[in-house]
N, C-alpha and C positions, 0 to 999 in steps of 0.2 A: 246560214253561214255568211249570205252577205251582210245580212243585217249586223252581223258581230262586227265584221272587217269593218262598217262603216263605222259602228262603236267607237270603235280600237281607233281608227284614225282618226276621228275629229277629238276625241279623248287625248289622241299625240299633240294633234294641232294646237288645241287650248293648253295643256300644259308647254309645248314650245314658247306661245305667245307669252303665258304666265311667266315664263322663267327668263325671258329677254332681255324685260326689261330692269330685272335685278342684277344681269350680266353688264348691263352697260350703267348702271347706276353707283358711278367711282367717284363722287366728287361731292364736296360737303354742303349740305343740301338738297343732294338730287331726293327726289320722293319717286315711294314705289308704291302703287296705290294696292291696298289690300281687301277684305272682307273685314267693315267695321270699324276703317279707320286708312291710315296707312305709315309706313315703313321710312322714317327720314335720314338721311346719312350724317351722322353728327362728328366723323372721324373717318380719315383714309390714313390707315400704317403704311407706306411706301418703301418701309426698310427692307424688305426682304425682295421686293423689285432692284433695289439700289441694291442691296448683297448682292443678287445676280447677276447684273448689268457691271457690278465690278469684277465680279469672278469670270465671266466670259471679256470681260478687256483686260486682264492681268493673264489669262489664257492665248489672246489672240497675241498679245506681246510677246509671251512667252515661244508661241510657236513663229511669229514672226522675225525672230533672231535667228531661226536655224534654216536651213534653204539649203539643197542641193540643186546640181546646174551642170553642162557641159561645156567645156570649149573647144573651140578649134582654130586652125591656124596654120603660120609657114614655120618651121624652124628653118634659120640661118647658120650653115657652122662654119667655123674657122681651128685648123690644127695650129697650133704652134709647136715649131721643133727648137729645142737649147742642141743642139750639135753643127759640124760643120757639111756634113753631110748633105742637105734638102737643100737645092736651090731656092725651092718658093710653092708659093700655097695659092690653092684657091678654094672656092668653096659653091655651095650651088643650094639651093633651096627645097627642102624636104618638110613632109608632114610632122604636123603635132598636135593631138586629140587630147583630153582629159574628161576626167570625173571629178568631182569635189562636190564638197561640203562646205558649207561655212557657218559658223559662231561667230554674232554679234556680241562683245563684251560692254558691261558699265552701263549707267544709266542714259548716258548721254548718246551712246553706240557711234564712237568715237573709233573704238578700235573693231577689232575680229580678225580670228586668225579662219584658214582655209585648207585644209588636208585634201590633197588632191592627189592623183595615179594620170601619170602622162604615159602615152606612147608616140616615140616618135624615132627619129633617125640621125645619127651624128657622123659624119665620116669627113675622108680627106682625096685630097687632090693634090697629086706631084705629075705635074707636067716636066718632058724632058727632066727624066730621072735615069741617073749614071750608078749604078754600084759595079765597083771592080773587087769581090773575092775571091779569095786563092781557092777553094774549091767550087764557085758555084760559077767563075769568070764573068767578063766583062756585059755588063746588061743594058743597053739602054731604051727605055720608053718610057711607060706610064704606071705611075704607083696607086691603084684605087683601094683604098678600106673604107666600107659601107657596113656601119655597128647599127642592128638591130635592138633599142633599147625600150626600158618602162621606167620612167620616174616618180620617185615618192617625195612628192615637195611639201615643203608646209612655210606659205607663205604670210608673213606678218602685215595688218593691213592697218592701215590709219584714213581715214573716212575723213574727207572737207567736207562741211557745207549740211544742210538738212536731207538726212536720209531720205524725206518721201520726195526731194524734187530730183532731177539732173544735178550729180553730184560727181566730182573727183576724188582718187584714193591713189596713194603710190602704196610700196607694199618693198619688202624685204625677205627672201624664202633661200632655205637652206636647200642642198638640192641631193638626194639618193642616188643615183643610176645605176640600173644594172642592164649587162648586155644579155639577151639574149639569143643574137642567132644575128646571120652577117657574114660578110666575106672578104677577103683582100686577095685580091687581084694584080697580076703583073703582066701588061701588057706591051711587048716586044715592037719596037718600029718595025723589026722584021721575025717572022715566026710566028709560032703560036701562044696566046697568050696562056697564063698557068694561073690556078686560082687555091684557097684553102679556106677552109670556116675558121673563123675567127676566135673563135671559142679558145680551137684547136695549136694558135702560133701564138703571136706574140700581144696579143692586147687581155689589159686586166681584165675581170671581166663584173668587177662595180666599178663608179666612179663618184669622185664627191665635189661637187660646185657651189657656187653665189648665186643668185639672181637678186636683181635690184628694178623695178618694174613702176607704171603707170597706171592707170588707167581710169574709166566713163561708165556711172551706171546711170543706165537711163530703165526710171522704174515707169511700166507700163499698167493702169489701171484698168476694170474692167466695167463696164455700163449698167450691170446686174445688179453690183456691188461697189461701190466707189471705194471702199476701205482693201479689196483683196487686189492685189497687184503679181506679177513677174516682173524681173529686171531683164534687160538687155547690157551685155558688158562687151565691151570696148578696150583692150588692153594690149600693150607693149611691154617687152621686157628686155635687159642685157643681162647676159649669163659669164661667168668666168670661173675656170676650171681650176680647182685648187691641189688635186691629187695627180700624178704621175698612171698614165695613162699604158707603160708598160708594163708588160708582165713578166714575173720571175723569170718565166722560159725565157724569154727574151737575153735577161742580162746572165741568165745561168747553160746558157748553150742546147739547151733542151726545147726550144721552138722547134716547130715541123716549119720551115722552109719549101718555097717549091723554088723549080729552077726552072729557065726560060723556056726549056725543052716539055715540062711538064713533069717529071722523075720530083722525087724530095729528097730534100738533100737529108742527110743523114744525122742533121743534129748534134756532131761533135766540136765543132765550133760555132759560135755566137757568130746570126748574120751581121751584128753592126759592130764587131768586136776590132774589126779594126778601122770602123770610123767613130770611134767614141760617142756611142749614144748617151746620152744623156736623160732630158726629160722629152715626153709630149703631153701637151695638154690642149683641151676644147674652150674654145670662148663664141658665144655666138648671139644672135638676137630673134628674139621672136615677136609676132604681131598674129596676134588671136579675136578673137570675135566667140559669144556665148549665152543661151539663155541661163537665167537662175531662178527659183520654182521655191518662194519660202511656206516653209509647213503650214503660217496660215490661210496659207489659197484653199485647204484641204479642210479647214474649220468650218465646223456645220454651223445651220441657225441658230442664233441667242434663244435660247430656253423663256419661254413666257410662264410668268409669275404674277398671278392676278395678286394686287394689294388687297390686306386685311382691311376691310371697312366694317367700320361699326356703325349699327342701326340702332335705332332708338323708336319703338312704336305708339303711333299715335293715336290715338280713338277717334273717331266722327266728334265733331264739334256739336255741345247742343244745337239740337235741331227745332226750328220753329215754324209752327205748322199753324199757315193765316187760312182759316174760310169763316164762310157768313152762314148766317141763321135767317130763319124768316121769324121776325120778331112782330108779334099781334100790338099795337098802342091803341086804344081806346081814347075817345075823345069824346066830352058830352059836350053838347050844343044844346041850351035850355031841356028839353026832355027825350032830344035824339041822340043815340048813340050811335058814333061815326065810328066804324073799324078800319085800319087801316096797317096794311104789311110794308114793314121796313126792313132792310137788310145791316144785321147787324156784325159787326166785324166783329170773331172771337179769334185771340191770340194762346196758344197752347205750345211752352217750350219743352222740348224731350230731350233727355241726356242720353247720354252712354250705357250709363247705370246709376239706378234711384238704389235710397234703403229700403230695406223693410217696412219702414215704419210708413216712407212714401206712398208705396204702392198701396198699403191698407188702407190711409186716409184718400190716398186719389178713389179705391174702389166704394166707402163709407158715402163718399160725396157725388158717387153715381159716372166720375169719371171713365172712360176706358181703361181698361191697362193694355189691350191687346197689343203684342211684339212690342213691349217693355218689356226690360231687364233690370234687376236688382242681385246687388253686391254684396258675399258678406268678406272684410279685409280680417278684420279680430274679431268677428263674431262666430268664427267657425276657427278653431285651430285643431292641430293634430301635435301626435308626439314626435319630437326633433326625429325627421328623416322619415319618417314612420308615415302610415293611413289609421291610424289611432287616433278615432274622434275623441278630444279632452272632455269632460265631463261637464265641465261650465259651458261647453258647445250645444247641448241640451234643450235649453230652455228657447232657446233661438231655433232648434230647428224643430223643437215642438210648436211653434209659432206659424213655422213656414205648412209642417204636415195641415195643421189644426185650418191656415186659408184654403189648399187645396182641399179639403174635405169639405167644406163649404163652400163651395165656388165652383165650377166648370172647368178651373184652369190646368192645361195641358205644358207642362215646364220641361227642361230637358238642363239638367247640371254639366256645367261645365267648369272642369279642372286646371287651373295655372298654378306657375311658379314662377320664381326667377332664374337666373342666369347662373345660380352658384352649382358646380359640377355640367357635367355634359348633356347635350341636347338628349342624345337617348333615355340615360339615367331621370332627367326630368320630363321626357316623355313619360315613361312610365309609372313615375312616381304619381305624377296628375291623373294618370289612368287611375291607380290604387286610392286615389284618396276622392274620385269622385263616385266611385263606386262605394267607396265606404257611406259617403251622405246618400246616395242613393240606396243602399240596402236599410240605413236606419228610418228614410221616412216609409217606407215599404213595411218594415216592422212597425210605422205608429199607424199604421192602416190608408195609406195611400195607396189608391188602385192603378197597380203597374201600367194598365193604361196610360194612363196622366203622366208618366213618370219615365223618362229617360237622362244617359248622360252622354259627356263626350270628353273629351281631354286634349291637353293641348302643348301642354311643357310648359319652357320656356318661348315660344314662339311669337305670344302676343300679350308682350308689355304693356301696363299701361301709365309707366312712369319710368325714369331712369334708372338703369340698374348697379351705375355709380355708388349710390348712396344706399344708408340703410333703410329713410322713409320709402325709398323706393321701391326698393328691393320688399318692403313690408306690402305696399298696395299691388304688386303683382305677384304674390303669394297669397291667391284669393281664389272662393268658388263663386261663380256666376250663375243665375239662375234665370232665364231665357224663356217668357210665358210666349206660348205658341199661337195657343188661338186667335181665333179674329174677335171672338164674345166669350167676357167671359161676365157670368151674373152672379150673384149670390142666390142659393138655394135657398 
């Protein structure tokens, strides 16, 4: 069992090592070295890197327009009264929170509008307040209404300057209100004060205003990622009130009234009926502070997309193989014969792959052929697509059975093709057509001893697959003599 594990992983190791350096091999020229040659990069397609690398920056853009955010703040309110009634106003400082959204518009992100929900507080202040009614009698002290409200603004924004640095915007928003929940209060210089929800007397209970506004975004980048940011905002606004602030009860006598004592009055007369109400409305100003969080902070990693590289395979360069001999020279000197041994340099270059015809004259002339190899390109065909040896294929591999029966030699067929359909398809096909040559020299009486194959595909080119000479010399069987001696019988 260990002996397998050690297998298994040095087996992982070498194929790790093998496939490395084809992962890093992106650039034209790089060489991958292989068995019998090696692998050169004559093409890197980069487009479909670049499709990606655009589709994830037309995504981050995309997400980087839309950004929700909170703010917060002081609202300032001011009542304004149109009757003769109110002596005078003041006003005092209350909260104001939000949520929002914001949409960056146009190429330039010049504009964007902002839908946001406020909560906040709007009321008034009547110092030394006199009402003398016929049924509620003479009152004087302090007039408090304190409206509990939620705003639905949608303000218009126009953007100075380059979005990614410290940049100004003023802005323009329509404004909703509605009250919900709140009290006015009548508090007596002498007695008890009386109070009522406001729901309940005389205030409408939406409201409709302006806002006309400032403000600073300062976008904050992060160390991780230089491109993902939040903004910090900075903003001021003036609000003015455009709707009438009373409510029907009011002008139709139907308000719930309290009276100084705490009792209510009865609602058959209007409390400002005979001080000629008129309008009230709200103007005020606010000063906020807020993060904003755009959708691409939330954008995963760019998707990696290895480029198509195209290889082109190359074979072992003839190889040439220098050694010496001990060469005998005779020399007479009158009737003695001097022997003497000289070393003589013998030059032997070896290819890739010799012919047929090589290999029989190199063995005729007492040469080696051992761990040569010999090619047939158009000497061996098949029918299109097919493991159908052609019939003119014959006589050529009558040739080949006819040296191995006389000879020693131990060969093993190997199957290629080209690049035309898919690597599997021409895996396979080379499987079927080198077993085809191997079952016919087996029928001319070749001893399956001597006789194996292999296959290959498309894998190992030995020309470009461009072209059609190409594509013709790597749609070939190779034939691979194994032995170290091979003699003639």
């Amino acid at each position: 069992m260990k002996k397998q594990i050690t297998i298994f992983m040095a087996s992982l190791f070498v194929a790790m090592f093998g496939i490395m350096p084809a992962l890093h091999a992106q650039k034209v020229g790089d060489e991958i070295p292989g068995e019998g040659g090696k692998w050169v990069v004559v093409a890197v397609d980069s487009s479909e890197v670049i499709a990606e690398h655009e589709r994830y920056e037309a995504k981050y853009d995309e997400l980087d327009r839309i950004s929700f955010g909170v703010l917060a703040g002081a609202h300032l309110n001011w009542t304004l009264y149109k009757n003769n009634m109110v002596p005078g106003t003041r006003t005092g400082a209350d909260y104001n929170a939000a949520f929002f959204f914001e949409f960056v518009l146009g190429p330039r992100r010049i504009f964007s509008i902002r839908p946001e929900v406020d909560i906040l507080k709007r009321d008034a202040r009547l110092k030394d307040f006199n009402m003398d009614g016929t049924d509620l009698g003479l009152f004087k002290g302090e007039y408090k209404m304190d409206v509990k409200m939620f705003d639905a603004r949608l303000p218009f924004i126009f953007n100075l300057g380059n979005h990614k640095k410290i940049h100004p915007y003023i802005y323009i928003a329509p404004v909703a209100g509605f009250a919900y929940g709140g009290t006015i209060q009548l508090i007596p210089d002498e007695g008890e004060k009386a109070e009522v929800d406001v729901n309940g007397s005389n205030f409408r209970n939406y409201y409709i205003a302006g806002q006309l506004g400032v403000g600073v975004k300062f976008p904050i980048y992060f160390k991780s990622n230089p491109r993902k940011h939040l903004d910090i905002l900075l903003e001021v606004n003036a609000e003015g009130g455009i709707t009438d602030t009373y409510s029907k009860k009011e002008n139709d006598g139907k308000a719930e009234v309290v009276r100084p004592d705490g009792k209510y009055y009865d609602g058959k007369q209007p409390l400002y009926a005979d001080y000629d109400a008129k309008r009230r409305n709200f103007v005020g100003l606010e000063a906020r502070a807020g993060l904003s969080f755009p959708l691409s902070l939330f954008q995963g990693r760019e998707k990696k997309v290895t480029p198509r590289v195209e290889r082109a395979w190359q074979p072992k360069p003839d190889t040439v193989i220098v050694h010496t001999v001990d060469t005998i020279v005779k020399h007479t000197v009158d009737t003695i014969v001097i022997e003497k041994v000289r070393k003589d340099t013998v030059i032997m270059v070896t290819k890739p792959c010799y012919s047929l015809d090589e290999i029989i004259e190199m063995l005729e002339k007492g040469q080696s052929i051992a761990g040569l190899s010999f090619c047939s390109v158009n000497d061996i065909t098949f029918e299109f697509d097919k493991a159908d040896i052609k019939s003119e294929s014959y006589p050529y591999l009558n040739k080949i059975a006819d040296l191995m029966k006389r000879t020693e030699a131990k060969i093993i067929i190997g199957g290629h093709t080209d690049n035309k359909g898919s690597a599997a398809y021409n895996l396979k096909l080379s499987e079927r057509r080198a077993k085809a040559v191997y079952d016919y020299l087996i029928g001319q009486g070749v001893t399956k001893e001597n006789l194996a194959y292999d296959f290959f595909g498309l894998s190992r080119p030995r020309a470009t697959n461009e072209t059609e000479e190409g594509r013709q010399q790597n749609r070939r069987v190779e034939f691979e003599i194994l032995n170290a001696n091979v003699n003639q019988k």
